[in-house]
C-alpha positions as CSV (number, residue, x, y, z in Angstrom):
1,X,32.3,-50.4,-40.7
2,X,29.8,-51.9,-38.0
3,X,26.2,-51.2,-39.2
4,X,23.6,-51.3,-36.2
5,X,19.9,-52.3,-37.0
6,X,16.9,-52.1,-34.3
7,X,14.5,-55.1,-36.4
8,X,15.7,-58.0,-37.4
9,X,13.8,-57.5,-40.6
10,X,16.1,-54.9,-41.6
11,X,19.0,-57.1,-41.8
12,X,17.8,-59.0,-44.6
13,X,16.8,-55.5,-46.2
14,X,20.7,-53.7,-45.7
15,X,22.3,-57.2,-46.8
16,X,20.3,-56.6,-50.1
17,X,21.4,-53.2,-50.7
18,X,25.1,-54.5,-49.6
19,X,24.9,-56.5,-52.7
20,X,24.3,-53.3,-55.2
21,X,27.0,-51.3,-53.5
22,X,30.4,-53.1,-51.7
23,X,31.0,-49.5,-50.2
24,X,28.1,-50.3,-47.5
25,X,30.0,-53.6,-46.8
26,X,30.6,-54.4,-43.3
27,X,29.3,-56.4,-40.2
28,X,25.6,-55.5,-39.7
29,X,24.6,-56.1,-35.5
30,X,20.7,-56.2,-34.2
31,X,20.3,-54.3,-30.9
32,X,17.3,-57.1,-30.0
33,X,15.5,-55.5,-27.5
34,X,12.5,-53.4,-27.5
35,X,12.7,-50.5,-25.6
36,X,9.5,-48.7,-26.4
37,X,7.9,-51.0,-24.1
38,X,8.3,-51.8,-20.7
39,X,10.2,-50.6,-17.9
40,X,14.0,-48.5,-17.9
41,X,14.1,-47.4,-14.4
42,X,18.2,-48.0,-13.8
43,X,18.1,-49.9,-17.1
44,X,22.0,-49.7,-17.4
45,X,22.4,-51.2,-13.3
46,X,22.4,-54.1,-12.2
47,X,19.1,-54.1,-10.6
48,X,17.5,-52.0,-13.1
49,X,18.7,-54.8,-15.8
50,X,17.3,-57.1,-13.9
51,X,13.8,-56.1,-13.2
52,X,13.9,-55.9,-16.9
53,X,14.6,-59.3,-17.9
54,X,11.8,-60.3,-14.8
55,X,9.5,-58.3,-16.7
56,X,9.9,-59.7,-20.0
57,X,10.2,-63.1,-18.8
58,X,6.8,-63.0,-17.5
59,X,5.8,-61.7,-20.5
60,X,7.0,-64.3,-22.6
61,X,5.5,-67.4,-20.3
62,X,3.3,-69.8,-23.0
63,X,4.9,-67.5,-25.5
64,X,7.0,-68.7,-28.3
65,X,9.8,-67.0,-27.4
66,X,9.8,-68.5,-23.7
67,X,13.3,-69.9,-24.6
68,X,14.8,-67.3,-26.3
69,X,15.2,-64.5,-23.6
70,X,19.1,-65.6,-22.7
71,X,19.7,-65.2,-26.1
72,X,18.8,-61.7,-26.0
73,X,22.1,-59.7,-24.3
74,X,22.6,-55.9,-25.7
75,X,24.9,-55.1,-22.8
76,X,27.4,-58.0,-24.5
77,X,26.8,-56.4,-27.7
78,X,27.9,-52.9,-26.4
79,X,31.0,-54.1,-24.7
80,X,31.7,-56.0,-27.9
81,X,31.4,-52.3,-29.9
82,X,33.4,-50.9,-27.7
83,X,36.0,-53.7,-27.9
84,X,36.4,-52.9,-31.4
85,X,36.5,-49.2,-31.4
86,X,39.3,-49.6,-29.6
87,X,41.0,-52.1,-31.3
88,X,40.7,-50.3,-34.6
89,X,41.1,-46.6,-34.4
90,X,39.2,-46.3,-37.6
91,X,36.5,-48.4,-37.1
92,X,33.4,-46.8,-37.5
93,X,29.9,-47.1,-36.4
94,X,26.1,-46.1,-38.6
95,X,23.3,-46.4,-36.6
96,X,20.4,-47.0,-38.9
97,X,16.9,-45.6,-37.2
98,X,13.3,-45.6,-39.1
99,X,10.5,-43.6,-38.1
100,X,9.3,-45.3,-35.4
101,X,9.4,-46.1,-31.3
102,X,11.1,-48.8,-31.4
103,X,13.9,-47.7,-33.2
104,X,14.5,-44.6,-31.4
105,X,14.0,-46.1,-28.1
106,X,17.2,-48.2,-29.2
107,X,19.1,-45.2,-30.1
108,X,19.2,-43.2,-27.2
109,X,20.1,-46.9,-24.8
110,X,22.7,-47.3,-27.5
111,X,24.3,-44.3,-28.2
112,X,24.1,-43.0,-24.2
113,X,26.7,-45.3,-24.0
114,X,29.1,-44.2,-27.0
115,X,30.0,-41.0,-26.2
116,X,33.3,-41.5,-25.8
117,X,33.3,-42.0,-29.2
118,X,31.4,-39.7,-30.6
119,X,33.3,-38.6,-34.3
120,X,33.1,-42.2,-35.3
121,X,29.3,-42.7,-34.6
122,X,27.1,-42.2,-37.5
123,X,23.5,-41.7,-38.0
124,X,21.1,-42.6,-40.5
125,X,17.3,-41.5,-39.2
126,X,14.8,-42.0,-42.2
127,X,12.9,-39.2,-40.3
128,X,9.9,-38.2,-42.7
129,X,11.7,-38.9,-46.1
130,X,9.9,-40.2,-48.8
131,X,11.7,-43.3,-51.4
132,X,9.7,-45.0,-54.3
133,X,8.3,-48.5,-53.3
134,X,8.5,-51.4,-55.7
135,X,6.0,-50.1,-58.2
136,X,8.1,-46.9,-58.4
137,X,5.2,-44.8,-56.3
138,X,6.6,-42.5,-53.2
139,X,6.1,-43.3,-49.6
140,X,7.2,-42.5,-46.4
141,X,8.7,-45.7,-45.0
142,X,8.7,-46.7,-41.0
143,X,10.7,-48.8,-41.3
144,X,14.1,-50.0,-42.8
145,X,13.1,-52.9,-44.1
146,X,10.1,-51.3,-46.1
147,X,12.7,-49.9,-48.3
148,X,14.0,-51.4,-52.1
149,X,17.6,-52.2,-51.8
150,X,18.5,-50.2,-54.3
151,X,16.8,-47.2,-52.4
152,X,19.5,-47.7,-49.8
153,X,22.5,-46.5,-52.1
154,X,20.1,-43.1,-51.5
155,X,19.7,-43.6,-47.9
156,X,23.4,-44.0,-47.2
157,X,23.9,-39.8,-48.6
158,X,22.0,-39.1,-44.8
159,X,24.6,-41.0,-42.6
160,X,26.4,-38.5,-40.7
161,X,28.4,-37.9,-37.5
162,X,26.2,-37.8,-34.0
163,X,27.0,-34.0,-33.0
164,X,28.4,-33.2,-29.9
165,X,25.8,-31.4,-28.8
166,X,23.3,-34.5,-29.2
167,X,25.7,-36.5,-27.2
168,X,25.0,-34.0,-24.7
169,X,21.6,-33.4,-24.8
170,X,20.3,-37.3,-26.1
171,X,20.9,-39.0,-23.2
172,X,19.3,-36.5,-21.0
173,X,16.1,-37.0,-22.7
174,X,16.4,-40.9,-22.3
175,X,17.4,-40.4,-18.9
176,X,14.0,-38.5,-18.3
177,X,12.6,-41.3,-20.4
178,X,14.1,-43.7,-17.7
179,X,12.9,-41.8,-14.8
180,X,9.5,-41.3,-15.9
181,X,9.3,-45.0,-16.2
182,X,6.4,-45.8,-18.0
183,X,5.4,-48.9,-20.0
184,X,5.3,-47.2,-23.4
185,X,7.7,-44.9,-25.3
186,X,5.3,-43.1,-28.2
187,X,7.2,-41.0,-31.2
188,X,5.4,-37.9,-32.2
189,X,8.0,-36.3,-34.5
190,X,11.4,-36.5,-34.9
191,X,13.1,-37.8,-31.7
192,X,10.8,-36.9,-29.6
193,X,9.3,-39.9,-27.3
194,X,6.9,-39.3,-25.0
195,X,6.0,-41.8,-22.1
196,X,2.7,-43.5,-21.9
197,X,0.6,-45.4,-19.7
198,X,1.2,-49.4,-20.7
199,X,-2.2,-49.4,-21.6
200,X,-2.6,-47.4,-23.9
201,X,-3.2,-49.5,-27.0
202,X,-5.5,-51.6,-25.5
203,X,-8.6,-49.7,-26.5
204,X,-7.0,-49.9,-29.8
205,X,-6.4,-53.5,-29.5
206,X,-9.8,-54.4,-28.2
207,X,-11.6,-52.8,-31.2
208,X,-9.5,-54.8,-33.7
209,X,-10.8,-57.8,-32.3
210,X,-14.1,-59.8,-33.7
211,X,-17.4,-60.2,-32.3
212,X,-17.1,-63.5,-32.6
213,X,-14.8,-66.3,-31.2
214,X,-11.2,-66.4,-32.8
215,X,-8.1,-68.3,-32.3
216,X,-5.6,-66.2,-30.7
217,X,-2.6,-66.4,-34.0
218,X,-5.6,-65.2,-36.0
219,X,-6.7,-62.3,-34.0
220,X,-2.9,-61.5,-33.7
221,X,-2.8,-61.4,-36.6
222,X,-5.6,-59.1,-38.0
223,X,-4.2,-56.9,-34.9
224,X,-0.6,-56.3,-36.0
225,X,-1.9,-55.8,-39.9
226,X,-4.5,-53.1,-39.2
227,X,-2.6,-51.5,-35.5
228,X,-1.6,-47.6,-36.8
229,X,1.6,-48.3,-34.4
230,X,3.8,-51.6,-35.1
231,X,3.9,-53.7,-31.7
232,X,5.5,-57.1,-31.5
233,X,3.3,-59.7,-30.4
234,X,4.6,-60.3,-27.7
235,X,3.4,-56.9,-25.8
236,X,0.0,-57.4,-27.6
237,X,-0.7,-60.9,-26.2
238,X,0.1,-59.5,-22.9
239,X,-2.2,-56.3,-23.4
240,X,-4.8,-58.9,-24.7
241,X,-4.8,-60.8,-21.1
242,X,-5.1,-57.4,-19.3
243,X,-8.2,-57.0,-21.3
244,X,-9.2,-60.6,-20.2
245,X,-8.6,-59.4,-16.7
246,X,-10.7,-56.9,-16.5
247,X,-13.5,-59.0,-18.0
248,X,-13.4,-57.2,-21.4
249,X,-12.7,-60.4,-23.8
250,X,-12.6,-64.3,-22.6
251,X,-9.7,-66.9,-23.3
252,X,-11.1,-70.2,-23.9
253,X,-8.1,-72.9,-24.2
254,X,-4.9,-74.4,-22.5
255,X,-2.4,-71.7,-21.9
256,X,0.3,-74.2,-20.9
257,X,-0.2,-75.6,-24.3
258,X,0.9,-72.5,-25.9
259,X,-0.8,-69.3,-28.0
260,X,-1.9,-71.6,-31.2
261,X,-4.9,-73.7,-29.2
262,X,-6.2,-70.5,-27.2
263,X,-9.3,-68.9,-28.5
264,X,-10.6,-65.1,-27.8
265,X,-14.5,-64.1,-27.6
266,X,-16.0,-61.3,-26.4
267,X,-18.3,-62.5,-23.2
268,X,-21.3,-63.9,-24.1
269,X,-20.3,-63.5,-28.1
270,X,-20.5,-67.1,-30.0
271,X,-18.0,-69.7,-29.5
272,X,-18.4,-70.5,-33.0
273,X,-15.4,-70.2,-35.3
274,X,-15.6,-69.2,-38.7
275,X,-13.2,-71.2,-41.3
276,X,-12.1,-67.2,-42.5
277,X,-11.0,-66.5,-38.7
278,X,-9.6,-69.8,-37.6
């Protein structure tokens, strides 16, 4: 069994629950990019791949993840799956999705490109289901990793076979998806992602952030705590400079010196930083 993940948060979360019950044993694979953000047009060409990478390489410049984009390959990983479906006529595949963009952005790139396979891919989608937290309460995780391990053993009675009919009608919705080309993919219910303009956060984003001057890890962090959609930082940083460019906020600081030295104000707010937001 070959367990696919979309954070990599959620690997330290299903190796838990591995440990309660062997029968989830198996090889557990992050699909490590984001595709709620940023552009798809021929995202499985050449060219489209490409412009892609561009894109999130100038995203990540003074980033601390500038060196870690050639690390990022999905298109390996897929011909890797592939490799050992067939090799092993009864390997299997779960596809493990929480209520959220980013993980079903993944599963329609993914699973668009299985369907050759399509009895021996599984789905687990933790679509408005509520589990009990660590103090026994109910909620409605987002997320895989926001889930016990031992609340796995429950989540594993959902995995079931992608229908042929969704491997007909799936990838016509992320081909859409593609088309349309925007620089956000939003989830209002179930699977259904709508695009959106790349800026949409960033009145979001720009009212999360202080009066008063901050260094940027610190406003990152109050951001990505108190944002009502989970973005990596990343994509905020970058929405945070459009912002700067059209004269919203100021950066004070170094950029070639990296994100911890840089400081956000609003203009003309103090340049004074507080011990609480430093």
């Amino acid at each position: 069994m070959i367990h696919i993940v979309f954070n990599t948060a959620d690997i330290a979360a299903l190796e838990a629950a591995t440990e309660l019950d062997d029968t989830l044993s198996g090889k557990i694979i992050e699909i490590k990019d984001d595709y709620a953000v940023g552009p798809l047009m021929d995202i499985y060409e050449t060219e489209g791949y490409q412009a892609r990478r561009d894109w999130w390489k100038a995203l990540l410049v003074h980033s601390p993840y500038a060196d870690q984009l050639d690390i990022v390959d999905d298109k390996l990983i897929v011909h890797q799956l592939i490799n050992s479906l067939n090799q092993d006529e009864n390997e299997m595949i779960w596809l493990w999705m929480g209520q959220n963009a980013h993980d079903v952005s993944g599963y329609y790139w993914l699973m668009s490109q299985l369907k050759e396979y399509q009895s021996r891919i599984h789905v687990l989608y933790l679509n408005n289901l509520p589990f009990l937290n660590e103090k026994g309460q109910l909620f409605y995780p987002t997320h895989l990793s926001q889930i016990e391990p031992k609340e796995f053993l429950k989540a594993k009675k959902l995995a079931r076979p992608i229908t042929l009919s969704e491997f007909e009608l799936d990838p016509d919705e992320w081909k859409k998806l593609c088309q349309e080309n925007e620089g956000v993919r939003f989830l209002e219910g179930g699977k259904k992602l709508v695009s959106m303009h790349i800026g949409c956060y960033d009145k979001e984003i720009l009212s999360l952030l202080t009066k008063n001057a901050q260094k940027l890890p610190s406003a990152l962090s109050n951001i990505m705590a108190k944002l009502k959609v989970k973005l990596g930082d990343a994509f905020i940083v970058s929405r945070i400079k459009a912002l700067e460019e059209a004269g919203k906020i100021v950066f004070v600081g170094d950029w070639a010196k990296g994100w911890k030295d840089m400081v956000v104000q609003m203009p003309g707010g103090s340049t004074v930083i507080n011990d609480t937001e430093a």
